[in-house]
C-alpha positions as a LaTeX table, in Angstrom:
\begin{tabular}{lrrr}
\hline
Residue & $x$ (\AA) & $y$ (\AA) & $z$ (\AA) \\
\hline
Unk1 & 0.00 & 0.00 & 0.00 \\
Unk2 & 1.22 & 3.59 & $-0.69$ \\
Unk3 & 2.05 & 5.17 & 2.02 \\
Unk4 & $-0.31$ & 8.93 & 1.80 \\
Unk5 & 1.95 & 11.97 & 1.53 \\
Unk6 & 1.89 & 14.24 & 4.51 \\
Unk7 & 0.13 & 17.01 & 4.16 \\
Unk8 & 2.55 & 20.73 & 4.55 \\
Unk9 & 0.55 & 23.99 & 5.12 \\
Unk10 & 2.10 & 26.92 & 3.16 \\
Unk11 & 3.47 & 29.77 & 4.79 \\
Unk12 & 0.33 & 31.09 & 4.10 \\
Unk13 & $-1.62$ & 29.16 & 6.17 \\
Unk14 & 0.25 & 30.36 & 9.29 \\
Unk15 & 0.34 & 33.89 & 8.75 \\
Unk16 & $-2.86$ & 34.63 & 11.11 \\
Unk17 & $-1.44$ & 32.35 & 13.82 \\
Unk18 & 1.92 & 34.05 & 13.65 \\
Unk19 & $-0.10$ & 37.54 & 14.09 \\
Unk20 & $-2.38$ & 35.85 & 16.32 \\
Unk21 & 1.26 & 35.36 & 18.89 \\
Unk22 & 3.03 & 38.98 & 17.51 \\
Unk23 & $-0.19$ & 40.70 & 18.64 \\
Unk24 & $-0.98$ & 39.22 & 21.69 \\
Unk25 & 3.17 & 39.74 & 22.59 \\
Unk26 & 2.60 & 43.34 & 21.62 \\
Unk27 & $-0.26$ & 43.98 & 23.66 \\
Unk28 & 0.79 & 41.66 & 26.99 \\
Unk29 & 3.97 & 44.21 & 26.65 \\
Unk30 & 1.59 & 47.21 & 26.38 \\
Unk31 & $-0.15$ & 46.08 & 29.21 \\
Unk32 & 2.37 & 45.83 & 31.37 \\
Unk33 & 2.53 & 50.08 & 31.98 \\
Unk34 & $-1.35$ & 48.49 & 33.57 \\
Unk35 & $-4.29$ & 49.84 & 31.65 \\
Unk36 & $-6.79$ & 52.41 & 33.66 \\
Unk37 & $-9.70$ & 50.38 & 34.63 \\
Unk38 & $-9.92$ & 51.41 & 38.42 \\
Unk39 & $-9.94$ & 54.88 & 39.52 \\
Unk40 & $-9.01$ & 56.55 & 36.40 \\
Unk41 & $-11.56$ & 59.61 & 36.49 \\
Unk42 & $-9.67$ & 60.61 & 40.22 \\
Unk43 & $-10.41$ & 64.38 & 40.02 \\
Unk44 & $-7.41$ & 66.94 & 39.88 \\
Unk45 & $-8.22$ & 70.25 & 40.47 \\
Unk46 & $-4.73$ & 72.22 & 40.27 \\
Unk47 & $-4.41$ & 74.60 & 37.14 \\
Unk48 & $-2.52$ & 74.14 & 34.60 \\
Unk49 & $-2.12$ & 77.31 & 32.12 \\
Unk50 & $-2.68$ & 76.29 & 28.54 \\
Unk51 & $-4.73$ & 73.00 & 29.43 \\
Unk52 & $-7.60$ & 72.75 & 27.56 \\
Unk53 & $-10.73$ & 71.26 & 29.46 \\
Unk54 & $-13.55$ & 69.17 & 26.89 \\
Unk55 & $-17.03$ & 68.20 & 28.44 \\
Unk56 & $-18.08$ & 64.85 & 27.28 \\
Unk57 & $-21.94$ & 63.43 & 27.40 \\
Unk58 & $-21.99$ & 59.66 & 28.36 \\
Unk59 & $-24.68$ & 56.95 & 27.56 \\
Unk60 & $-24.04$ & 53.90 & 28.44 \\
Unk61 & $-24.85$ & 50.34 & 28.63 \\
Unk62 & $-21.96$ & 48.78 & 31.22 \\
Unk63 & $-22.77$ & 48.02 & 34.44 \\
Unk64 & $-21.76$ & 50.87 & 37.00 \\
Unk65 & $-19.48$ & 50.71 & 39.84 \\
Unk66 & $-19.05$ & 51.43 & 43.47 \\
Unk67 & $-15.56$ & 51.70 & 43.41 \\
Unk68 & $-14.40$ & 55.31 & 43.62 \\
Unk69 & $-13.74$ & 57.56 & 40.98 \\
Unk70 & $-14.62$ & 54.42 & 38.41 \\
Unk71 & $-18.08$ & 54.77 & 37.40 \\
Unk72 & $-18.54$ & 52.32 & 34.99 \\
Unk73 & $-16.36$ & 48.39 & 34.53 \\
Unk74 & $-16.89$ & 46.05 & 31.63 \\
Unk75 & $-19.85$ & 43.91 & 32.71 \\
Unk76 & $-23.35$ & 44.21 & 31.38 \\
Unk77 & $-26.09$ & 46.91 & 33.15 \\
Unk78 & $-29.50$ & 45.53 & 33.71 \\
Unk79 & $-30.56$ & 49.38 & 32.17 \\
Unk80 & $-29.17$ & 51.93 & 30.01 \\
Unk81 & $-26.95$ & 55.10 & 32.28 \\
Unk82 & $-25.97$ & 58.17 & 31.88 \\
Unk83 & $-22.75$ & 60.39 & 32.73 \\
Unk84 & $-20.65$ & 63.81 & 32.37 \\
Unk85 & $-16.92$ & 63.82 & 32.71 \\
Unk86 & $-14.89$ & 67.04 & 31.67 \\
Unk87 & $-11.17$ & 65.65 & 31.28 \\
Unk88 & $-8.23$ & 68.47 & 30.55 \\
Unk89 & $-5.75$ & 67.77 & 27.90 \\
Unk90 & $-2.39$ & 69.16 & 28.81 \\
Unk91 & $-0.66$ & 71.70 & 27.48 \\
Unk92 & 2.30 & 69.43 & 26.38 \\
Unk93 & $-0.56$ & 67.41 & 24.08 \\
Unk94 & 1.25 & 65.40 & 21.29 \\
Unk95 & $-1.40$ & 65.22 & 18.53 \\
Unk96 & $-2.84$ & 61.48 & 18.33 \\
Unk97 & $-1.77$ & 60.81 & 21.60 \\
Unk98 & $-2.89$ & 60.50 & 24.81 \\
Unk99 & $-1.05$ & 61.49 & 27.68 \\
Unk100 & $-1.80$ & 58.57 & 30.67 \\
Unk101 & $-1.01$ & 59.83 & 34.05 \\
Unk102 & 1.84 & 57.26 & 35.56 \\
Unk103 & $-0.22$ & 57.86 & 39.21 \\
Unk104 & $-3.63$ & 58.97 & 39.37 \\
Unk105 & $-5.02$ & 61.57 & 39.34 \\
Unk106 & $-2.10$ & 62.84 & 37.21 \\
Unk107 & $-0.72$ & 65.77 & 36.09 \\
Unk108 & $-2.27$ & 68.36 & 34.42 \\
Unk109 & 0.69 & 70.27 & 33.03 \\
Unk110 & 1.20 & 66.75 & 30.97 \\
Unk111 & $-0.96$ & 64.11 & 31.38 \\
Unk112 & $-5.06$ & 64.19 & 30.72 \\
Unk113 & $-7.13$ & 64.33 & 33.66 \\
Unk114 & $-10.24$ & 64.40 & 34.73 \\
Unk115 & $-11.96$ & 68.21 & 36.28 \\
Unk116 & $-15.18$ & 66.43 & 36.79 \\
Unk117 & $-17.36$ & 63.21 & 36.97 \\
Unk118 & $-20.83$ & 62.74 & 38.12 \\
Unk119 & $-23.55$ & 60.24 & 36.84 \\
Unk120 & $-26.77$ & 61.47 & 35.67 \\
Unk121 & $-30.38$ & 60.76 & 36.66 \\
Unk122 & $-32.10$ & 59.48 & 33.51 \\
Unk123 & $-32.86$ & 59.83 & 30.14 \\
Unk124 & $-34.73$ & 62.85 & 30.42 \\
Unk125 & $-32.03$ & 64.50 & 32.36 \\
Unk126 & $-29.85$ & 63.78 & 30.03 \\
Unk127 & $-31.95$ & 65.11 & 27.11 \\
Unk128 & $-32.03$ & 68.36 & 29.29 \\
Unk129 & $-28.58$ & 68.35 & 29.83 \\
Unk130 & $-27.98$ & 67.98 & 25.81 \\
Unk131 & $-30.19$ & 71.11 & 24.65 \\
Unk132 & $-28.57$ & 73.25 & 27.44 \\
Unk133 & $-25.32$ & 72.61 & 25.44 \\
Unk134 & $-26.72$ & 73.13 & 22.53 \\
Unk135 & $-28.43$ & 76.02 & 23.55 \\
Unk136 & $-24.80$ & 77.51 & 24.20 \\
Unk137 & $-24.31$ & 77.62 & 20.72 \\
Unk138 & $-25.58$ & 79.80 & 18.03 \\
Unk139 & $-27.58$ & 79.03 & 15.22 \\
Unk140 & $-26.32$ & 76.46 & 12.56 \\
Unk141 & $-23.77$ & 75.29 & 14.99 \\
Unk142 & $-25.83$ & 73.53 & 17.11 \\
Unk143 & $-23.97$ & 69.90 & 16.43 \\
Unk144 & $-23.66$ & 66.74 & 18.13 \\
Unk145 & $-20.58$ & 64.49 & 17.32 \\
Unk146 & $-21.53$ & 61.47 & 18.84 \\
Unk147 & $-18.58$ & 58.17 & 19.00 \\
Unk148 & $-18.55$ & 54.64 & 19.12 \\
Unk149 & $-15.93$ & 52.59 & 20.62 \\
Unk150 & $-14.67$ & 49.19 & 19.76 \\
Unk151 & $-13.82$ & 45.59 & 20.90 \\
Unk152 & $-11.34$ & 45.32 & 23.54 \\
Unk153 & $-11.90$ & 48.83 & 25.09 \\
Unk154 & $-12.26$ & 49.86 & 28.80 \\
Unk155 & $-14.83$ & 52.50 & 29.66 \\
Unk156 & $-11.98$ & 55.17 & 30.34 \\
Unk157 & $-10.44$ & 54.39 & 27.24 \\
Unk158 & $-13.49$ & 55.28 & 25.13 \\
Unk159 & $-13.30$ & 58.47 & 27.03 \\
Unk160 & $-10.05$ & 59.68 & 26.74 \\
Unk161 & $-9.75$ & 58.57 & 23.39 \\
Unk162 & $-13.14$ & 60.10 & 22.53 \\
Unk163 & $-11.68$ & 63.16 & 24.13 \\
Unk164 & $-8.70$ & 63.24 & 22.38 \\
Unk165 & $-10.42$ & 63.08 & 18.90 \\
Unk166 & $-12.11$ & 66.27 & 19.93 \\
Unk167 & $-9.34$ & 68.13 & 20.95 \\
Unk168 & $-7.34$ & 67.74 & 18.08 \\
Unk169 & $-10.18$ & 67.29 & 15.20 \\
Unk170 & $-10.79$ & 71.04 & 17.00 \\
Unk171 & $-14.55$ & 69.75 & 17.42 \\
Unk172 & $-17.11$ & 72.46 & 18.43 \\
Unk173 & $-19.67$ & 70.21 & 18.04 \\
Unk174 & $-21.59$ & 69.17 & 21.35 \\
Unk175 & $-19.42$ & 64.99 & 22.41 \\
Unk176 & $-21.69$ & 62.58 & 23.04 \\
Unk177 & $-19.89$ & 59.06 & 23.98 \\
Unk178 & $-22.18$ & 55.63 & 23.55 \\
Unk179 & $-19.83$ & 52.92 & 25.57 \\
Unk180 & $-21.06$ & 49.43 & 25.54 \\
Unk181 & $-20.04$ & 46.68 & 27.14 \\
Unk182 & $-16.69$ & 45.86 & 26.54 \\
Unk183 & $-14.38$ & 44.11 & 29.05 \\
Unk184 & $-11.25$ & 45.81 & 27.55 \\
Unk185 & $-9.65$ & 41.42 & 27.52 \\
Unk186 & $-8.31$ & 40.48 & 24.37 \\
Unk187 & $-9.30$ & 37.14 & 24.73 \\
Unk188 & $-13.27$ & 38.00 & 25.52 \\
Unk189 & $-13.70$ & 39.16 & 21.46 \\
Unk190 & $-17.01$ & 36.87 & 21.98 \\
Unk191 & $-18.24$ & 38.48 & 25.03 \\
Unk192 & $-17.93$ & 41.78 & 23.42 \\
Unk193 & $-19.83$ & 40.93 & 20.36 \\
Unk194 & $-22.51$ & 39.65 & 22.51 \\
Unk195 & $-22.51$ & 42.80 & 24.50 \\
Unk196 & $-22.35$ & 45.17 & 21.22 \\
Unk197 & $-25.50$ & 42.66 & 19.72 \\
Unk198 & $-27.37$ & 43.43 & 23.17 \\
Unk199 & $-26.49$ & 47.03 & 22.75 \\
Unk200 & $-28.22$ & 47.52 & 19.38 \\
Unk201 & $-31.86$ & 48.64 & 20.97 \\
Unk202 & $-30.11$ & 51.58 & 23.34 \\
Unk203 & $-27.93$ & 52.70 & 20.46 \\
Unk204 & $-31.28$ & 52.73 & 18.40 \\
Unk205 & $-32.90$ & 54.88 & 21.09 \\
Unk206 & $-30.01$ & 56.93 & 21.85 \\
Unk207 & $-29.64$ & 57.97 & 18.12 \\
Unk208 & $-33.57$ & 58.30 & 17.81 \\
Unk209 & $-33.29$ & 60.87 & 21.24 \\
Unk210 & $-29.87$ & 62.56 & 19.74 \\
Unk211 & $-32.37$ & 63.11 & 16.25 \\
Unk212 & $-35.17$ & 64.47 & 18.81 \\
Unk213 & $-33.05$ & 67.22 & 20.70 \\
Unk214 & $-32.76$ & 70.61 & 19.11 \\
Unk215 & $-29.45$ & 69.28 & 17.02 \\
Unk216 & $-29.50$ & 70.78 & 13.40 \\
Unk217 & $-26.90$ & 68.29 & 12.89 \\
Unk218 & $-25.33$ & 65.27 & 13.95 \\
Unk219 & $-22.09$ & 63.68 & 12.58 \\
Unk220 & $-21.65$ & 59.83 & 13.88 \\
Unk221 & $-17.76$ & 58.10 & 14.16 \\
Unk222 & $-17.75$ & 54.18 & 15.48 \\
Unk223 & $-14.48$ & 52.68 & 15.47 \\
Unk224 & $-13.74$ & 48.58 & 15.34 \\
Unk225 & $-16.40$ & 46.53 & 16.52 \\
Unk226 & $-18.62$ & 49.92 & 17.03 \\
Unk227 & $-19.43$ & 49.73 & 13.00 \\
Unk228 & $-21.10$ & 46.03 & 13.61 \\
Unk229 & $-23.12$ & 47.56 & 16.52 \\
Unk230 & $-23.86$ & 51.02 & 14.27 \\
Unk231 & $-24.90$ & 49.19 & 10.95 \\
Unk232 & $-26.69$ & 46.16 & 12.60 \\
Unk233 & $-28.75$ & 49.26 & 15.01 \\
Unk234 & $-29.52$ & 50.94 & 11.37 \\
Unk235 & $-31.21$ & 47.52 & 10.00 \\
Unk236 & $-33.42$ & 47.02 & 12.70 \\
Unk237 & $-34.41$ & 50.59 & 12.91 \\
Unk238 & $-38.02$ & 51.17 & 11.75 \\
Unk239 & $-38.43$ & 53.31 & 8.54 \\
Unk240 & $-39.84$ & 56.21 & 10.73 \\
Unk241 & $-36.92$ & 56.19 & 12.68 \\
Unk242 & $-34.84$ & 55.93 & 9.78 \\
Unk243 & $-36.39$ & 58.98 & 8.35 \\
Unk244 & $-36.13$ & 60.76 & 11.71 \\
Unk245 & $-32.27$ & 59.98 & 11.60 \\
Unk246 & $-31.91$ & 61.06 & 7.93 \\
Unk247 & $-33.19$ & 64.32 & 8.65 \\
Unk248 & $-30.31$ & 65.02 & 10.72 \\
Unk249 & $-27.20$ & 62.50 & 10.89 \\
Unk250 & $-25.06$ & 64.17 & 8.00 \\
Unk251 & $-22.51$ & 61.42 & 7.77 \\
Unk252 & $-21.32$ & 58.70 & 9.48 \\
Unk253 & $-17.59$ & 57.65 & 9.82 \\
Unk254 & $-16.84$ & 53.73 & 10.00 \\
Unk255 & $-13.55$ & 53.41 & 10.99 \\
Unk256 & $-11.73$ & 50.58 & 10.60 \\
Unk257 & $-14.55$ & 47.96 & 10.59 \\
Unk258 & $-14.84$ & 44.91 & 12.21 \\
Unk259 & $-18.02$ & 43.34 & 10.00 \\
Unk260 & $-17.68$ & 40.51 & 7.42 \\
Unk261 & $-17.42$ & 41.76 & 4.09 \\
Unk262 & $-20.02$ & 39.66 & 2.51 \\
Unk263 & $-22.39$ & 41.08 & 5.29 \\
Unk264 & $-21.39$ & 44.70 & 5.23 \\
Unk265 & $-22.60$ & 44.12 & 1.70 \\
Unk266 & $-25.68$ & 42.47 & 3.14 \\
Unk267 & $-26.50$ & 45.72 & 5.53 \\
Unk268 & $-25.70$ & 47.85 & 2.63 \\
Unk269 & $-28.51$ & 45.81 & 0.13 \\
Unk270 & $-30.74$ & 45.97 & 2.93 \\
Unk271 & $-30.40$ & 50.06 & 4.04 \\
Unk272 & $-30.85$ & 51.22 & 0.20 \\
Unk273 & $-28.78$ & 53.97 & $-0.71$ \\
Unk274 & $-28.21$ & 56.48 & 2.26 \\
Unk275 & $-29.14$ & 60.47 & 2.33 \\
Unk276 & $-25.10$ & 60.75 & 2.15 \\
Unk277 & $-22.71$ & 58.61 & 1.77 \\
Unk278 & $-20.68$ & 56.34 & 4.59 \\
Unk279 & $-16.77$ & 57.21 & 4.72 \\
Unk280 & $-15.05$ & 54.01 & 5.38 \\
Unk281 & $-11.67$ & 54.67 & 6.65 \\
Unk282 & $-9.77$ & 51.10 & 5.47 \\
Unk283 & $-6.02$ & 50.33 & 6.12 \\
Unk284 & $-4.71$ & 46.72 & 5.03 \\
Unk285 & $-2.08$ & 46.56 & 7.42 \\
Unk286 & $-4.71$ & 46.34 & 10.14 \\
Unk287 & $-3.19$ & 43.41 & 12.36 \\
Unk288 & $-6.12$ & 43.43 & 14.72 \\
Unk289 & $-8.30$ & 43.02 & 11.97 \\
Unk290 & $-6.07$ & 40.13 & 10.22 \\
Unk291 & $-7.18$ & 37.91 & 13.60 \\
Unk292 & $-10.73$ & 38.73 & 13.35 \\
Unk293 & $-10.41$ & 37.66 & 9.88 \\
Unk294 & $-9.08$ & 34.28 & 11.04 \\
Unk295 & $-11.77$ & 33.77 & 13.71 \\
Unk296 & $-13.82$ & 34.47 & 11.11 \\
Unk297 & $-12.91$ & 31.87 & 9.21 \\
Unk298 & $-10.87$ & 33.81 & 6.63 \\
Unk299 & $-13.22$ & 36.55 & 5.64 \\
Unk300 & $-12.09$ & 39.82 & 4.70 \\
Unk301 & $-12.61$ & 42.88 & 6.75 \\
Unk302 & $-14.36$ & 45.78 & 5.54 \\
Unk303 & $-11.83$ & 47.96 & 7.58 \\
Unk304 & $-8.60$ & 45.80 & 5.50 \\
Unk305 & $-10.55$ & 45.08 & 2.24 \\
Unk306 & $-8.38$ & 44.69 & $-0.17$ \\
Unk307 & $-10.60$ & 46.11 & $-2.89$ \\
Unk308 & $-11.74$ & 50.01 & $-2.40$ \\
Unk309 & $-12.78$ & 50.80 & $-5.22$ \\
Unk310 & $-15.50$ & 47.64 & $-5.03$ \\
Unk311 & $-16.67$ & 49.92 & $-1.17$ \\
Unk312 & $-17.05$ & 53.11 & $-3.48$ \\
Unk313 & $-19.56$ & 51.70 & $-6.31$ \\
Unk314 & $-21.17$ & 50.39 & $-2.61$ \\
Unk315 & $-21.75$ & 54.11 & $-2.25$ \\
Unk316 & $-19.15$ & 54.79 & 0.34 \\
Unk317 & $-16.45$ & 57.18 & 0.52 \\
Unk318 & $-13.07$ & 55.40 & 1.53 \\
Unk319 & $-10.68$ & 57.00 & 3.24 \\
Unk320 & $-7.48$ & 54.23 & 2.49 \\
Unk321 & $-4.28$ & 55.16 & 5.68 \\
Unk322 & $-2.68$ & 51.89 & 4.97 \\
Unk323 & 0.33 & 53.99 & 3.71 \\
Unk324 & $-0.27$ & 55.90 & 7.19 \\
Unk325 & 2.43 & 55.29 & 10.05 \\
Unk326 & 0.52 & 54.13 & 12.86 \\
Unk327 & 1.07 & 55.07 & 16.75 \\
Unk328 & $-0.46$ & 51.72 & 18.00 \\
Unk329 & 1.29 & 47.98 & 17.15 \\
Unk330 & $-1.91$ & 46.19 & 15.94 \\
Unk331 & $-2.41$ & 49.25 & 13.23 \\
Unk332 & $-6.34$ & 49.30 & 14.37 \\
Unk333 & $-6.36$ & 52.86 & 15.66 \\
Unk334 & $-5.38$ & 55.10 & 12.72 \\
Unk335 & $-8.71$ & 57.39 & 12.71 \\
Unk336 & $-7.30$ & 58.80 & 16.22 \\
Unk337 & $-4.44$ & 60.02 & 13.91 \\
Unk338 & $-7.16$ & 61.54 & 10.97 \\
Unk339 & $-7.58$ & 64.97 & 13.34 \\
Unk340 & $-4.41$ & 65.98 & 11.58 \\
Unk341 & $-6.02$ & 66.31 & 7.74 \\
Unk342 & $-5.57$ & 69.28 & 6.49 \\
Unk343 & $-8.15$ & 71.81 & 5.32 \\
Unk344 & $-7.14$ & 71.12 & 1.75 \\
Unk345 & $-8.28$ & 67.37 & 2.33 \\
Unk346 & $-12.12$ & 69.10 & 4.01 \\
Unk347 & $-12.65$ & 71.62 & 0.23 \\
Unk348 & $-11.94$ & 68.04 & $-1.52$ \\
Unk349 & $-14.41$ & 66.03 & 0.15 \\
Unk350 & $-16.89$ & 69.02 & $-0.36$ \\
Unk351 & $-16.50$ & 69.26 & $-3.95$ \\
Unk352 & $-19.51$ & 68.16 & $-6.45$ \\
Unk353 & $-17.90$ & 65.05 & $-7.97$ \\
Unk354 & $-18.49$ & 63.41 & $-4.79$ \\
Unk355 & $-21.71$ & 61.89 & $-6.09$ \\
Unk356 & $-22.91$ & 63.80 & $-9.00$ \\
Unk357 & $-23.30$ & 67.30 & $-10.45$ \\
Unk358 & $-27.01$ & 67.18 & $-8.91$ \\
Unk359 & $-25.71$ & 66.09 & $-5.71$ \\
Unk360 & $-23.78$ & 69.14 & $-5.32$ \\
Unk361 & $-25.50$ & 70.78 & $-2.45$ \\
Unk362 & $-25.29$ & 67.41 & $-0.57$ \\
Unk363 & $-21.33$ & 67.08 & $-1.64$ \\
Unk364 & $-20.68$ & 70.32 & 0.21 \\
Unk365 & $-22.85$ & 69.31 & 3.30 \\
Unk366 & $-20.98$ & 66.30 & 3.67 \\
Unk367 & $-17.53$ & 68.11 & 3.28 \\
Unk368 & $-18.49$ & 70.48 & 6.33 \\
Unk369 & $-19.83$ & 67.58 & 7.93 \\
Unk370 & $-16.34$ & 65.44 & 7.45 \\
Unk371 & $-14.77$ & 69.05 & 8.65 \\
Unk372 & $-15.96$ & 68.65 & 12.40 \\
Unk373 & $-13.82$ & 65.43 & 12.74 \\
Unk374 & $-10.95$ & 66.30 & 10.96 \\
Unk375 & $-8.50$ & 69.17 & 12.20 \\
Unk376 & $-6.20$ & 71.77 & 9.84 \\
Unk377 & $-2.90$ & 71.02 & 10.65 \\
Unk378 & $-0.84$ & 68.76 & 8.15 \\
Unk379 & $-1.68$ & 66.36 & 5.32 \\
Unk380 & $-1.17$ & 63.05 & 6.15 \\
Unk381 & $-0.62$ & 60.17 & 3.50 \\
Unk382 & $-3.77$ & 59.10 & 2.45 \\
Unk383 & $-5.90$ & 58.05 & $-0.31$ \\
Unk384 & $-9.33$ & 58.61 & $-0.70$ \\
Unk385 & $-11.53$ & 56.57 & $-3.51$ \\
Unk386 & $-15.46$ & 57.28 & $-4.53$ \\
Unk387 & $-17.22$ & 55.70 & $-7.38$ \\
Unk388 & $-16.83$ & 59.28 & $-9.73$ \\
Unk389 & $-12.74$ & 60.22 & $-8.36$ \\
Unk390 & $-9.75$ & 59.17 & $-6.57$ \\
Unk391 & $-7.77$ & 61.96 & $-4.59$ \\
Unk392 & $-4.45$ & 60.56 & $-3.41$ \\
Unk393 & $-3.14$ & 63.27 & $-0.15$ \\
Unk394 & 0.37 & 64.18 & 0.65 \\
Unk395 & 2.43 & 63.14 & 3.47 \\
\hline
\end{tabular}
């Protein structure tokens, strides 16, 4: 009898599992410095000239806690909650970064802390709370920007992060942070998609009370795992609520994507084509995205597809960074790094060729829109690809 050849996998086939081990060695090193899951909003009240203080609206579905100064840990609430925090960036701010205090509650001449923390009562508090800061601003500025998080992402991560986008995307708009459950563990990717899939009716009422406030205008950004939670919450949506959020969300950022391509397509078939387009920010060095891929069983990413111009005849706008240097190993966090686009980058997404010549009115909105998220500093190294035009940026 012949003896049956052994089978050899190709280098190939090990690629994931060899990212699988640099990643989690990249991040166990990371996580040695300890990541700020107790005690982290510790208020500091010493001045710092040239800080710069941002007040951040919080919705919520993790479970609150009575440890001090923590408000919120990674397990599931029994009911939606609601929270302010107003965290100082210092005066030393690097853009893209953010500035960890070594002890809490930090430093405010260079690290970000927090001025202020308090939960709030309910839903209707909060919607009080909301037009007050709106009411601050004049007309045709009254904005919401409201963020996302993704997998793997402890509640005072979302914030700072969120906080950091703000600060150097220059945002005037009025922050409004939806944090799900997340246990910030690399290894609980499962218990956060659960916890994102449970989210999907508060994230549809959130939105549908963000639409209802006396915002002209809101502009959405989910990062990661977020865009499953954002696009699965705008399929079950009813087509009165989706009318309701047309009427004011004037584009929605999907950064880095964790969703199956095949069902992003899916959502996409199902929505029809949106009031204005979805920018899809895409890098295809994204390692955190190359092991989702493999627990996937080997399907592609929307936020490292390999084919952008395919997302563009989808009707999005794609925003490709892979030629981006990124400040984090896994390459998963490069929209932190977008605040630096420069104002050249804003007039380009504005212009008509977007979608049409009769979709120039809606071209320009979206521009504007894009402008709240993105700051005026320098150009950065990107590419961005739309069924009519490609515009390739300088770095």
């Amino acid at each position: 009898m012949t003896p049956r050849p052994i089978a050899t996998a190709s280098k190939s086939s090990f690629r994931p599992y060899r990212d699988l081990v640099l990643l989690m060695s990249l991040i166990f090193l990371a996580a040695c410095g300890s990541r700020p899951e107790v005690g982290a909003l510790a208020l500091n009240a010493v001045p710092a000239q040239g800080a710069e203080s941002h007040d951040i609206l919080v919705v919520t579905t993790r479970e609150r806690d009575s440890r001090p100064d923590t408000y919120f840990n990674g397990e599931r609430g029994q009911q939606v909650s609601y929270a302010q925090a107003t965290i100082s960036v210092p005066p030393s701010h690097e853009i893209s970064q953010v500035e960890w205090p070594d002890t809490l509650p930090g430093n405010p001449e260079t690290d970000f802390v927090a001025r202020s923390a308090s939960y709030i009562a309910d839903k209707s508090a909060f919607t009080r709370q909301l037009n007050a800061r709106l009411a601050k601003k004049p007309k045709g500025k009254r904005e919401v920007f409201l963020f996302i998080h993704g997998y793997n992402t402890l509640f005072p991560e979302a914030l700072y992060r969120f906080v950091q986008v703000v600060h150097d995307g220059d945002i005037e708009a009025v922050p409004v942070l939806f944090t799900w459950a997340s246990r910030g563990r690399l290894q609980d990717y499962v218990y956060d998609l659960n916890s994102a899939g449970i989210a999907r009716q508060a994230l549809a009422e959130t939105m549908l009370q963000l639409a209802q406030s006396n915002a002209e205008k809101i502009t959405i950004l989910a990062h990661s795992m977020g865009n499953w939670l954002l696009m699965e919450t705008a399929i079950q949506a009813s087509p009165a609520q989706r009318r309701a959020l047309e009427g004011k969300v004037e584009v929605a950022i999907l950064a880095a994507p964790d969703i199956d391509i095949d069902l992003f397509k899916a959502q996409l078939r199902k929505l029809g084509t949106p009031a204005n387009p979805y920018v899809v920010v895409v890098s295809r060095d994204d390692r955190a995205l190359r092991i989702s891929r493999a627990i996937a069983g080997g399907k592609e990413r929307v936020g490292a597809y390999s084919n952008d111009a395919e997302l563009a005849e989808l009707g999005a706008i794609v925003i490709d960074v892979t030629e981006l240097d990124s400040l984090d190993a896994a390459n998963h966090s490069k929209f932190a790094q977008l605040a630096q686009l420069s104002p050249e980058f804003r007039k380009t997404l504005g212009q008509s060729g977007l979608r049409s010549a009769s979709d120039a009115a809606r071209g320009a909105k979206l521009g504007d829109s894009l402008g709240t998220f993105v700051g005026n500093t320098v150009a950065l190294p990107v590419n961005i690809i739309t069924a009519p035009f490609t515009y390739s940026g300088g770095g």
